[in-house]
N, CA, C and O atoms as CSV, one atom per row, in Angstrom:
chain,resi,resn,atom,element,x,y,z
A,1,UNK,N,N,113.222,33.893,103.422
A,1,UNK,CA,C,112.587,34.954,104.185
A,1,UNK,C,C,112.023,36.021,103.251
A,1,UNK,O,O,111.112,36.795,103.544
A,2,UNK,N,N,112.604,35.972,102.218
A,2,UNK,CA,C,112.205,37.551,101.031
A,2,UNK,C,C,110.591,37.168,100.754
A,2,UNK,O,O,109.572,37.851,100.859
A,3,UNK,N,N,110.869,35.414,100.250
A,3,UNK,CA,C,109.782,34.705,99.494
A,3,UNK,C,C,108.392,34.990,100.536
A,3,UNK,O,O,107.262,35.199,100.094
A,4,UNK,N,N,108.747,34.949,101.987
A,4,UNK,CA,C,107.466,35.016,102.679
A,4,UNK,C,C,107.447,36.418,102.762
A,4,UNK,O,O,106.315,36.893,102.676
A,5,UNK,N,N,108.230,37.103,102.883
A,5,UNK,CA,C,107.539,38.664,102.866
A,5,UNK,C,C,106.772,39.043,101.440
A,5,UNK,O,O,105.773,39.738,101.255
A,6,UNK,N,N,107.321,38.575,100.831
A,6,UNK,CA,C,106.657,38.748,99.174
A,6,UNK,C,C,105.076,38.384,99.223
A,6,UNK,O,O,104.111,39.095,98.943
A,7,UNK,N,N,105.132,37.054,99.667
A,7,UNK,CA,C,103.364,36.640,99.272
A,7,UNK,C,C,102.836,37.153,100.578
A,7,UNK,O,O,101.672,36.759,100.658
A,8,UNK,N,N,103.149,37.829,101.602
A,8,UNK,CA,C,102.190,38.332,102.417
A,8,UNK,C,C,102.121,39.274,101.819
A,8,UNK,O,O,100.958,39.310,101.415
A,9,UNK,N,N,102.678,40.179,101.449
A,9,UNK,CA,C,102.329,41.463,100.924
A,9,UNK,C,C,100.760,41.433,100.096
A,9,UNK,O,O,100.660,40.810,99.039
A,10,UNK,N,N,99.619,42.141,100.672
A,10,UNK,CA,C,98.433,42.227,99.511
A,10,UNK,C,C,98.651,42.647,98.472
A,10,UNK,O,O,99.156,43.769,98.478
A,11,UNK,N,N,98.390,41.980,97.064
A,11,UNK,CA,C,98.080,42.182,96.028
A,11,UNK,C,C,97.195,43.414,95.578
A,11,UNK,O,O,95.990,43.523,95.807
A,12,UNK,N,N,98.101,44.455,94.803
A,12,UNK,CA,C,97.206,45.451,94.278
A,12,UNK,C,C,96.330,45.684,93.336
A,12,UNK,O,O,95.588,46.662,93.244
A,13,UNK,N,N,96.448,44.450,92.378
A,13,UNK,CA,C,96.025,44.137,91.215
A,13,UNK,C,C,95.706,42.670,91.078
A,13,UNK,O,O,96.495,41.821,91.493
A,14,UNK,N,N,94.358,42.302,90.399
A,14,UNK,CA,C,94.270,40.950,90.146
A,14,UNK,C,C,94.769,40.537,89.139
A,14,UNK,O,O,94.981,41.281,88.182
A,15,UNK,N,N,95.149,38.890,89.141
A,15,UNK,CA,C,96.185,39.054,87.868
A,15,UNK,C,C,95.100,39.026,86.484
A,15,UNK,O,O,94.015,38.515,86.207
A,16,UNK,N,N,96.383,40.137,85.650
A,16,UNK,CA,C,95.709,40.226,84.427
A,16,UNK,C,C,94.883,41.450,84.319
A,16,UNK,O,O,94.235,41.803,83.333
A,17,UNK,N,N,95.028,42.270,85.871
A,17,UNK,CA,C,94.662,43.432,85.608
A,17,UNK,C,C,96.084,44.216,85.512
A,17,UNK,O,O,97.103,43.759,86.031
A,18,UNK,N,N,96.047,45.563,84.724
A,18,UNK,CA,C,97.128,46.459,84.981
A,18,UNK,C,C,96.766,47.431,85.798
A,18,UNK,O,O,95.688,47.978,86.031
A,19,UNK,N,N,98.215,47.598,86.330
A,19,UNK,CA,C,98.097,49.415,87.455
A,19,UNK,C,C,98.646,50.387,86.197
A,19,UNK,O,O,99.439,51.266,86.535
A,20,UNK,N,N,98.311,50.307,84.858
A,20,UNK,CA,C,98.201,51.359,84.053
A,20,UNK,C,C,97.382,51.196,83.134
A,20,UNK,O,O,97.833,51.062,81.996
A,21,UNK,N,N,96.327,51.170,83.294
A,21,UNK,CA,C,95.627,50.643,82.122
A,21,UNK,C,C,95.622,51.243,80.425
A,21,UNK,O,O,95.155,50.702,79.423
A,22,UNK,N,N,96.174,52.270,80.542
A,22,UNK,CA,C,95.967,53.183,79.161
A,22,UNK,C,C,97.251,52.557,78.955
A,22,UNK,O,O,97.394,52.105,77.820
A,23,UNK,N,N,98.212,52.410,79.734
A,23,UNK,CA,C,99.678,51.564,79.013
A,23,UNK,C,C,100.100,51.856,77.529
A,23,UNK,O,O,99.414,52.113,76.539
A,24,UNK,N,N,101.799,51.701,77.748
A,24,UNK,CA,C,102.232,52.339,76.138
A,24,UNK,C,C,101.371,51.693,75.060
A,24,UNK,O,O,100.855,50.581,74.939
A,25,UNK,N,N,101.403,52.671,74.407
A,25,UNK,CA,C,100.558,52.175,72.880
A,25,UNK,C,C,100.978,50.827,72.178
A,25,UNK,O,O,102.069,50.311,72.421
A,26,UNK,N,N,100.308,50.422,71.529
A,26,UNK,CA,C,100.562,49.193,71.326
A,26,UNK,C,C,101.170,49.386,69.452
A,26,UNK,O,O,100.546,49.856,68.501
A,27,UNK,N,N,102.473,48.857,69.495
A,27,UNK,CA,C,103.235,49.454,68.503
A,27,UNK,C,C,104.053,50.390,68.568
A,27,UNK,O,O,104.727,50.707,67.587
A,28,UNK,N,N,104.143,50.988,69.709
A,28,UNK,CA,C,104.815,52.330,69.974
A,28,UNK,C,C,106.268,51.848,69.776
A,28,UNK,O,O,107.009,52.435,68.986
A,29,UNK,N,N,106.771,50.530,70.660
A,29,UNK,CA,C,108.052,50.482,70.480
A,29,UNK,C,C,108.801,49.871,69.139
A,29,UNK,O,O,110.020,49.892,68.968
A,30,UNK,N,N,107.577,49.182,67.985
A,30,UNK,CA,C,108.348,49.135,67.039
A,30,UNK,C,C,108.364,50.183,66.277
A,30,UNK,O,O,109.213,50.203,65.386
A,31,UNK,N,N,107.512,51.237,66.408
A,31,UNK,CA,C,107.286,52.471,65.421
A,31,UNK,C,C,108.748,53.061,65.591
A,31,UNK,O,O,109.237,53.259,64.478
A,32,UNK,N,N,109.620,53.413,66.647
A,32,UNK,CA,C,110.676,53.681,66.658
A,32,UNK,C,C,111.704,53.343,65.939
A,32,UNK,O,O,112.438,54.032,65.230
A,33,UNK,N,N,111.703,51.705,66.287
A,33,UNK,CA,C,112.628,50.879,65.810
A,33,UNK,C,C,112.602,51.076,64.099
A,33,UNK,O,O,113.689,50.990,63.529
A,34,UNK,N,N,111.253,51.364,63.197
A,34,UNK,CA,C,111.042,51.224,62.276
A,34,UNK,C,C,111.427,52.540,60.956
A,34,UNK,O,O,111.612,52.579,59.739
A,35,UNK,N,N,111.384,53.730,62.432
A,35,UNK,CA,C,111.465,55.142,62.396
A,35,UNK,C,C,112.973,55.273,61.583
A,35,UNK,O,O,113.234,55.917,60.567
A,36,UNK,N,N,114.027,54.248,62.585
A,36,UNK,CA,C,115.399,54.832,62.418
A,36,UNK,C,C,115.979,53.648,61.839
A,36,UNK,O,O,117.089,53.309,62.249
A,37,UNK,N,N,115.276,52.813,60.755
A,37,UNK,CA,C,115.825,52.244,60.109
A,37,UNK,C,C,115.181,52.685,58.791
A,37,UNK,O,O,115.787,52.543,57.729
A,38,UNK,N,N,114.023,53.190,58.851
A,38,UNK,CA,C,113.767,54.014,57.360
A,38,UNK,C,C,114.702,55.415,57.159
A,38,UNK,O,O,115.070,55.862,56.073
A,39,UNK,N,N,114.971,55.957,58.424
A,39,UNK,CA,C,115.976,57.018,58.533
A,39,UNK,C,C,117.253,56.523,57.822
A,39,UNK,O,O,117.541,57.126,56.789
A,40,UNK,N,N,118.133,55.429,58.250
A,40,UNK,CA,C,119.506,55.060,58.221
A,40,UNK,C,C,119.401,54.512,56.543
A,40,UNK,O,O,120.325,54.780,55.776
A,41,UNK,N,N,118.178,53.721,56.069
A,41,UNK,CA,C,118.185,53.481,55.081
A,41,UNK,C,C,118.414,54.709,53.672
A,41,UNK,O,O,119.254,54.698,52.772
A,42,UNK,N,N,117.317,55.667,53.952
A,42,UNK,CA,C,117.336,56.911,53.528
A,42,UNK,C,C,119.002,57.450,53.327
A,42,UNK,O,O,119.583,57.755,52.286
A,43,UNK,N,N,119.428,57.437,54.530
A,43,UNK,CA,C,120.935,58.296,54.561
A,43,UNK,C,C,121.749,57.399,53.706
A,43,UNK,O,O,122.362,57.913,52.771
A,44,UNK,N,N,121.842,55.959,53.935
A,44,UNK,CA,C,122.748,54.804,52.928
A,44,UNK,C,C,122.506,54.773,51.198
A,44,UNK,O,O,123.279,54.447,50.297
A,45,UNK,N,N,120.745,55.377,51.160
A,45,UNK,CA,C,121.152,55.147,49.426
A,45,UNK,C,C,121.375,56.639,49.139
A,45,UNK,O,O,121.403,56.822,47.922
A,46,UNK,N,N,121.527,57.660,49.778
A,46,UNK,CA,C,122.277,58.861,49.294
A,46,UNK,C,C,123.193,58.858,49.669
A,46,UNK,O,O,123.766,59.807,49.135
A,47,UNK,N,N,123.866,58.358,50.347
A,47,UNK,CA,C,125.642,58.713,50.630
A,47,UNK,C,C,126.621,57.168,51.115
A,47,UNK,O,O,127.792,57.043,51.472
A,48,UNK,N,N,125.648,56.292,50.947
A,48,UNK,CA,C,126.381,54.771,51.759
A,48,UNK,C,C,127.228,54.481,50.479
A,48,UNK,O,O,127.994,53.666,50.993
A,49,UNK,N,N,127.618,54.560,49.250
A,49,UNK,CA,C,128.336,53.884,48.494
A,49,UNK,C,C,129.388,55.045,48.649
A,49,UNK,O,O,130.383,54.787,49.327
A,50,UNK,N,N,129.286,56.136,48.161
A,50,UNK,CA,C,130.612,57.452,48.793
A,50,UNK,C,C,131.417,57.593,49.691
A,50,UNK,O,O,132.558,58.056,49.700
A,51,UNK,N,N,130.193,56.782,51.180
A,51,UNK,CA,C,130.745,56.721,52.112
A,51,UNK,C,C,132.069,55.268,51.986
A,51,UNK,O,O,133.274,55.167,52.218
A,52,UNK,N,N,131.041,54.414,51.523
A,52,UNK,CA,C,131.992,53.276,51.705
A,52,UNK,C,C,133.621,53.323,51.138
A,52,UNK,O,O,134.570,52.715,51.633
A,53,UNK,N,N,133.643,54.229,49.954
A,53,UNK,CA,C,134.648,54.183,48.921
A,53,UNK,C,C,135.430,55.250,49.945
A,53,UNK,O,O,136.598,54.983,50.229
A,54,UNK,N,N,134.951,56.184,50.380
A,54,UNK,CA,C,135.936,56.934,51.655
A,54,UNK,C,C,136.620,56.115,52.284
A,54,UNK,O,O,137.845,56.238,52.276
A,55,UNK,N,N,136.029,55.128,52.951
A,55,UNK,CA,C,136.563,54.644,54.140
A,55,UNK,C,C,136.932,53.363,53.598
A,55,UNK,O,O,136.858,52.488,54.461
A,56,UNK,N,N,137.258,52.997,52.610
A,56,UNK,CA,C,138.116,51.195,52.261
A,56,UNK,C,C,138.977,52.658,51.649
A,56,UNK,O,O,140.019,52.047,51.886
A,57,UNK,N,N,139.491,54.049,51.072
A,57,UNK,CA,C,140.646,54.146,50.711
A,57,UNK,C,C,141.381,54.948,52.213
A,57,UNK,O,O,142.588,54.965,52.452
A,58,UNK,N,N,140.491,55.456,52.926
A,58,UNK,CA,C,140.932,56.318,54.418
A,58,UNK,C,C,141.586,54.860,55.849
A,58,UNK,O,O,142.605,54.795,56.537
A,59,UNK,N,N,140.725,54.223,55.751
A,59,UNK,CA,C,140.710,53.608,57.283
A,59,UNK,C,C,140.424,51.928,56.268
A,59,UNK,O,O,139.288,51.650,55.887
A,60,UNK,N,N,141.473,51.114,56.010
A,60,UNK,CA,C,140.808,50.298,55.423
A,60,UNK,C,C,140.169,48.419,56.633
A,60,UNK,O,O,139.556,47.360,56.503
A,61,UNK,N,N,140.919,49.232,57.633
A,61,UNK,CA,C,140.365,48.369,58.416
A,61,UNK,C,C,138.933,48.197,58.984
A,61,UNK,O,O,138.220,47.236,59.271
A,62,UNK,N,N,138.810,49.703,59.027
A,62,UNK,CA,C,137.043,50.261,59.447
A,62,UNK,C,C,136.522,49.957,58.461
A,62,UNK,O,O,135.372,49.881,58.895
A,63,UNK,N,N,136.439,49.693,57.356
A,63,UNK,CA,C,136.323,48.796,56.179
A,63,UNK,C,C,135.690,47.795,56.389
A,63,UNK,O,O,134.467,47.714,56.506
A,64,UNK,N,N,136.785,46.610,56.479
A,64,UNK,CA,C,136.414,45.632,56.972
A,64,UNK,C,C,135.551,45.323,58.191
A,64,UNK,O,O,134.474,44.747,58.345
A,65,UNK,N,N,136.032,45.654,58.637
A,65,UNK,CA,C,135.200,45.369,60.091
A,65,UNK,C,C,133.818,45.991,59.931
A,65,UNK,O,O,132.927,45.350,60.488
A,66,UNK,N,N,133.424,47.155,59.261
A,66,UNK,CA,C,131.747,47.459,59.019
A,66,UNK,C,C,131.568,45.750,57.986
A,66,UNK,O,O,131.250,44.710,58.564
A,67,UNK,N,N,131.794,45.793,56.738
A,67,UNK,CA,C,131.798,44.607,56.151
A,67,UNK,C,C,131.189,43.316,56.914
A,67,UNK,O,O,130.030,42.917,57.022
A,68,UNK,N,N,132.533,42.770,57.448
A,68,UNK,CA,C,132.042,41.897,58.297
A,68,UNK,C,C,131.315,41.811,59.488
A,68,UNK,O,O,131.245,40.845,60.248
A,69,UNK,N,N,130.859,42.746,59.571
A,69,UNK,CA,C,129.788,43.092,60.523
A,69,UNK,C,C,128.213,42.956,60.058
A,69,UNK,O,O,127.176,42.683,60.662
A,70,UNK,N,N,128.451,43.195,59.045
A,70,UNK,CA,C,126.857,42.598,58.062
A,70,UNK,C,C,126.727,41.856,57.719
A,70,UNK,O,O,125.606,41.573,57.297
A,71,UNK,N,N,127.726,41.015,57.641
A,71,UNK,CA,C,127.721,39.427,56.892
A,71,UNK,C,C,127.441,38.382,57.830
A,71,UNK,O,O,128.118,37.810,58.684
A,72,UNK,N,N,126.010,38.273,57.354
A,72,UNK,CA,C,125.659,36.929,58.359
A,72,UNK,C,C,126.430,35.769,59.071
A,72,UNK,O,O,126.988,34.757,58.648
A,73,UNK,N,N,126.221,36.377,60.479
A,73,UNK,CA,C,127.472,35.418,61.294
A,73,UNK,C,C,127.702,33.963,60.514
A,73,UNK,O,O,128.856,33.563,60.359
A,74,UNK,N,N,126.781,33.327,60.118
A,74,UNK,CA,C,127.336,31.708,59.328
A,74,UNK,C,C,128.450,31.682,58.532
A,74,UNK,O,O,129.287,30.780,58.579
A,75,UNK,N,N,128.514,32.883,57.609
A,75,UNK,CA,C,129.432,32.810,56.949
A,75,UNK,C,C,130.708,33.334,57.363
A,75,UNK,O,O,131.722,32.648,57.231
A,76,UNK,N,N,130.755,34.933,58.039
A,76,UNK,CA,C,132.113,35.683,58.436
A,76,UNK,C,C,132.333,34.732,59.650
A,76,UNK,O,O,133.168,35.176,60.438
A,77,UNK,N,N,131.552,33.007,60.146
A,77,UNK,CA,C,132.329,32.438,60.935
A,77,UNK,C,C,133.237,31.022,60.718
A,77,UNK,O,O,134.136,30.387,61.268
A,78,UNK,N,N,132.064,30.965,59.117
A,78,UNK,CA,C,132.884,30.024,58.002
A,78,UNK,C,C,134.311,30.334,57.354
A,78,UNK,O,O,135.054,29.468,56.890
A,79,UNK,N,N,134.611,31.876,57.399
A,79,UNK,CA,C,135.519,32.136,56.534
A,79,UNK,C,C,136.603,32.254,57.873
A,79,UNK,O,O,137.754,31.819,57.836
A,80,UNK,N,N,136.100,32.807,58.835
A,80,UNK,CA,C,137.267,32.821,60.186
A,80,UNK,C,C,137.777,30.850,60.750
A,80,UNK,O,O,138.699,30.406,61.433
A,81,UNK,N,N,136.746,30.274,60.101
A,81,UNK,CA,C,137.739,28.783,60.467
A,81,UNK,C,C,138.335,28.294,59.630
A,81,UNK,O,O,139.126,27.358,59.747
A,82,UNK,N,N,138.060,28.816,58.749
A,82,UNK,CA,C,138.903,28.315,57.252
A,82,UNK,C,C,140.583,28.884,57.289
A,82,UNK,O,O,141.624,28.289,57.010
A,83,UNK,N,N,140.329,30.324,57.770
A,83,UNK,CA,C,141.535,31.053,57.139
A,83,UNK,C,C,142.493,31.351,58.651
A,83,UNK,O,O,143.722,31.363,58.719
A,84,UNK,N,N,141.549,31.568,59.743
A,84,UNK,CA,C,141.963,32.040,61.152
A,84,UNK,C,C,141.882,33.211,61.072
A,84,UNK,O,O,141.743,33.640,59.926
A,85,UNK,N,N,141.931,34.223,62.201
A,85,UNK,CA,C,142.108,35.346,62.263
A,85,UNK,C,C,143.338,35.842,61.487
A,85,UNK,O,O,144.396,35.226,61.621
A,86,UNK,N,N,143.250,37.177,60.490
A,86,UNK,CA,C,144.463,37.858,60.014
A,86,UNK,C,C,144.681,38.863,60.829
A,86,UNK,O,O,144.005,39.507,61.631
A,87,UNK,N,N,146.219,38.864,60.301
A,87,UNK,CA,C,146.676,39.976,60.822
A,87,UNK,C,C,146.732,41.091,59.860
A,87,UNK,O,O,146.113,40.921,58.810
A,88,UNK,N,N,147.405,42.278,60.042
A,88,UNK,CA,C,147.726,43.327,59.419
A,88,UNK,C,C,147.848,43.309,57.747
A,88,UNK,O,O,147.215,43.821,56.824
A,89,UNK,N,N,148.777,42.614,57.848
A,89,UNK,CA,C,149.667,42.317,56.703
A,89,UNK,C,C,148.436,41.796,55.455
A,89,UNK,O,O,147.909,42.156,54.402
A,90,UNK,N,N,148.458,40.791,56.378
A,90,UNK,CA,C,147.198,40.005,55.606
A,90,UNK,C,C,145.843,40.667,54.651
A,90,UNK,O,O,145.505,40.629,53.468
A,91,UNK,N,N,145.368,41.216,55.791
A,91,UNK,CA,C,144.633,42.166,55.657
A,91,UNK,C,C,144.591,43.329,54.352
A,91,UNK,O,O,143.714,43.754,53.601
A,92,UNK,N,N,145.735,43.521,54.503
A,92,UNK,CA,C,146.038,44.726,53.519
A,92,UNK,C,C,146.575,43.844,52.043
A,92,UNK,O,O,146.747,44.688,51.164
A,93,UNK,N,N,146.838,42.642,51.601
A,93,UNK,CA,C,146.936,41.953,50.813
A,93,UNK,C,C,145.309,41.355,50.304
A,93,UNK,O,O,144.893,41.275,49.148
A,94,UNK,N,N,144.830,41.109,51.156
A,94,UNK,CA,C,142.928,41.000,50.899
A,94,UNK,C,C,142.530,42.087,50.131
A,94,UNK,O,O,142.067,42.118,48.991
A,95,UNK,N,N,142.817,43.114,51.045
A,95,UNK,CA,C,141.831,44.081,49.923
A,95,UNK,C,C,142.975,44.468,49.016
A,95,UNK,O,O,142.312,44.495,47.979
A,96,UNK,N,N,143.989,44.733,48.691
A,96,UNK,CA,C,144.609,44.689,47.324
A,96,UNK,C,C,143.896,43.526,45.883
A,96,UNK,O,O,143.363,43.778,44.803
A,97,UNK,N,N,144.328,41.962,46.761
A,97,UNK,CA,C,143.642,41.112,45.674
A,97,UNK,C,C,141.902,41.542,45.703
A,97,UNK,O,O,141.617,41.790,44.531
A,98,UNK,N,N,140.839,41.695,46.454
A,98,UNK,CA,C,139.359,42.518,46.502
A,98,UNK,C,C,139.172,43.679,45.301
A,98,UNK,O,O,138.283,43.720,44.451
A,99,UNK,N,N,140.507,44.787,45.538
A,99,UNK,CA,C,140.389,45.957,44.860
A,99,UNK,C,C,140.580,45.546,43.065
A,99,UNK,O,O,140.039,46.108,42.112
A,100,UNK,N,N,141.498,44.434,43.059
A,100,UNK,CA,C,141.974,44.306,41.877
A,100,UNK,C,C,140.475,43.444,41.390
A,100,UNK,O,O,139.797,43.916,40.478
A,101,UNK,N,N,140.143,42.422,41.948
A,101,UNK,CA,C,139.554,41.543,41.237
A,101,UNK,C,C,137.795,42.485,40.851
A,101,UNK,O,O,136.865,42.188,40.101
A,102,UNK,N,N,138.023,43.631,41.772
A,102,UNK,CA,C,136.590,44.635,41.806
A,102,UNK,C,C,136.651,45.492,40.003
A,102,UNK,O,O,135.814,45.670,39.118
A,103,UNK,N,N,137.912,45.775,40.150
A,103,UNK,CA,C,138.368,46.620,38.892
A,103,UNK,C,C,137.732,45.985,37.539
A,103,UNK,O,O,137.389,46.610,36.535
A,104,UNK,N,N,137.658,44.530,37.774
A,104,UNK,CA,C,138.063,43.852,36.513
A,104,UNK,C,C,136.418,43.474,36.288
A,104,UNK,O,O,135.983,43.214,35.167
A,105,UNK,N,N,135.468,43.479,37.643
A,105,UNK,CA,C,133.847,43.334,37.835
A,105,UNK,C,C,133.260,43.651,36.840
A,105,UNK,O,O,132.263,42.956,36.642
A,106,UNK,N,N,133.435,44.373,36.148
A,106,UNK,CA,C,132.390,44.632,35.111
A,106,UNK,C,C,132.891,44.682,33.438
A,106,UNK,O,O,132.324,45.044,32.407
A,107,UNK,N,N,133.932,44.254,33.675
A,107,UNK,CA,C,134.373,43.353,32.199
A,107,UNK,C,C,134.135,41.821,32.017
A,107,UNK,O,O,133.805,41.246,30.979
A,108,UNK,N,N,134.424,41.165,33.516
A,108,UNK,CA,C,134.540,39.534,33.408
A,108,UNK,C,C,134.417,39.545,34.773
A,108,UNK,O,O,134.977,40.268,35.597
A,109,UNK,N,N,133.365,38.378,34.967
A,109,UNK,CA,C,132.875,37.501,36.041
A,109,UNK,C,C,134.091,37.201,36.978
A,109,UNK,O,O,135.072,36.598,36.543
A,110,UNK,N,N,133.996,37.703,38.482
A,110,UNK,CA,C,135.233,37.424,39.350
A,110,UNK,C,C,135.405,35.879,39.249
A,110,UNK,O,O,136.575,35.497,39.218
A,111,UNK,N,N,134.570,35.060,39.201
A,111,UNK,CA,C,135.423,33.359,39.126
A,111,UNK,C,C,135.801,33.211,37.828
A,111,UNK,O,O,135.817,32.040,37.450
A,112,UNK,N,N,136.139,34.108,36.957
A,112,UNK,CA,C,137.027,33.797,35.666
A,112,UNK,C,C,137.996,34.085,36.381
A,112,UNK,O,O,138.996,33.368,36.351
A,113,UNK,N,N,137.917,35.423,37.352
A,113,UNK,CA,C,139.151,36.058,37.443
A,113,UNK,C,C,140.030,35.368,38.340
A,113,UNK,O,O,141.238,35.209,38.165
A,114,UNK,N,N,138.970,34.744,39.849
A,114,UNK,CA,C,139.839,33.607,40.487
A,114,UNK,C,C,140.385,32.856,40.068
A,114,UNK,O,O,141.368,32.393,40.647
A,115,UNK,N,N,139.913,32.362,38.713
A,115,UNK,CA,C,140.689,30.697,37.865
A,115,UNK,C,C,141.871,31.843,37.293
A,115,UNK,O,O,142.912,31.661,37.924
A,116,UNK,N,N,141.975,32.689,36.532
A,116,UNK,CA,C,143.173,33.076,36.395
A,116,UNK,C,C,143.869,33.733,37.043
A,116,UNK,O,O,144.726,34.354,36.414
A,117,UNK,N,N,143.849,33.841,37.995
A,117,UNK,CA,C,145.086,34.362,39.366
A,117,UNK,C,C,145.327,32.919,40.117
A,117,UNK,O,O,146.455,32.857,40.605
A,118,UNK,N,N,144.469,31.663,40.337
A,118,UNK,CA,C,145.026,30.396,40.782
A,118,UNK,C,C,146.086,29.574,39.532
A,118,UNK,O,O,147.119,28.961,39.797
A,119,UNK,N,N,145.503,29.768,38.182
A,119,UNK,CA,C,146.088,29.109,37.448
A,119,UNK,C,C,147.465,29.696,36.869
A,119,UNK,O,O,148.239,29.030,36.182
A,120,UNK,N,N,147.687,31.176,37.281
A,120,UNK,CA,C,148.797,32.104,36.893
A,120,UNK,C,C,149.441,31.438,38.244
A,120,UNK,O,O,150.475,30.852,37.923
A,121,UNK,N,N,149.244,31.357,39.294
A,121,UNK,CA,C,150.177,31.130,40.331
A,121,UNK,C,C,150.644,29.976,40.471
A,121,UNK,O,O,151.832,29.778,40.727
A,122,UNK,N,N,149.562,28.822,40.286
A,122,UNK,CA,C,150.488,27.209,39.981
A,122,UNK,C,C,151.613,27.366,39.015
A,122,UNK,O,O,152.693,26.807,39.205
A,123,UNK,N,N,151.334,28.233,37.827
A,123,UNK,CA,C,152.159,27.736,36.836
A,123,UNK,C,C,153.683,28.635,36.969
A,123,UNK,O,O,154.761,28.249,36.518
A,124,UNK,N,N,153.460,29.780,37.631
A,124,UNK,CA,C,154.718,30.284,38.227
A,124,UNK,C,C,155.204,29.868,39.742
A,124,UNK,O,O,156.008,30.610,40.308
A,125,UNK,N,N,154.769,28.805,40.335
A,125,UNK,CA,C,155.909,28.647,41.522
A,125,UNK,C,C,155.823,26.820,41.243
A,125,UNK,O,O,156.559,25.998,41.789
A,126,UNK,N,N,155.215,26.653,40.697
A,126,UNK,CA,C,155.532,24.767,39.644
A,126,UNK,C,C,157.066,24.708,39.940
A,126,UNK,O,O,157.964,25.548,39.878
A,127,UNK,N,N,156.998,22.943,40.402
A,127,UNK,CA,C,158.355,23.130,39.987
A,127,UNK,C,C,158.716,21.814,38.719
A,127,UNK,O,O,157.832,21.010,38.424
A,128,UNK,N,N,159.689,21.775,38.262
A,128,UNK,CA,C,159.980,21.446,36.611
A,128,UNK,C,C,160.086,20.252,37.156
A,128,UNK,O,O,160.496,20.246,38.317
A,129,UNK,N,N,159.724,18.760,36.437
A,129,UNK,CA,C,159.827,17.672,36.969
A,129,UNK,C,C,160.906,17.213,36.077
A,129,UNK,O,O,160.879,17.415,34.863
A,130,UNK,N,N,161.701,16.694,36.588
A,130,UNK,CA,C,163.173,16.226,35.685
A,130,UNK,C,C,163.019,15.220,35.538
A,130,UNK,O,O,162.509,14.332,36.221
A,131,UNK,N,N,163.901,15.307,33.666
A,131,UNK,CA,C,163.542,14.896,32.783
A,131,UNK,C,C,164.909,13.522,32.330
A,131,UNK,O,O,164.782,12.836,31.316
């Protein structure tokens, strides 16, 4: 019943005409979009690394979660089937091993540093094969 009241209704416009013809500008709505990401960009390279170092030592969960919030879903959904969701605990052991292996960033390449924190840990929980 809607459908037949609908097409009786006369048409005010032929199609392909508009009932606004001056209509929003064309570009108007990405000029915005473009507005407040040159804005946000602006604010991140004067204060986004200060900020960040605030908030992984204040809130280190808000941390993470901005983090993984930028990281292209493929991967922060590669690393959530690998490992599962953490908890707390967890969490706060991540960025300990993160903070440490960050420290060491600009002396030696972090996959030196992974091979020696995997190869320090086999060789301390090894067990002795008898002899």
């Amino acid at each position: 019943m809607n459908k037949q009241a609908k097409s009786n209704k006369p048409q005010l416009w032929k199609p392909g005409q508009s009932g606004n013809p001056l209509g929003r500008p064309q570009g108007s709505r990405s000029k915005f979009s473009e507005a407040a990401c040159a804005d946000a960009l602006a604010d991140w390279t004067a204060n986004g690394k200060d900020t960040l170092e605030r908030v992984r030592a204040t809130d280190p969960s808000t941390y993470l979660r901005v983090l993984f919030s930028i990281i292209p879903k493929d991967i922060a959904v590669s690393i959530e089937n690998r490992t599962g969701p953490m908890d707390s605990a967890e969490m706060q052991m991540m960025r300990r091993l993160v903070g440490l292996i960050q420290a060491t960033a600009n002396a030696v390449d972090p996959e030196i540093v992974f091979g020696w924190i995997e190869d320090d840990l086999r060789a301390r929980v090894a067990k002795q094969i008898g002899t």
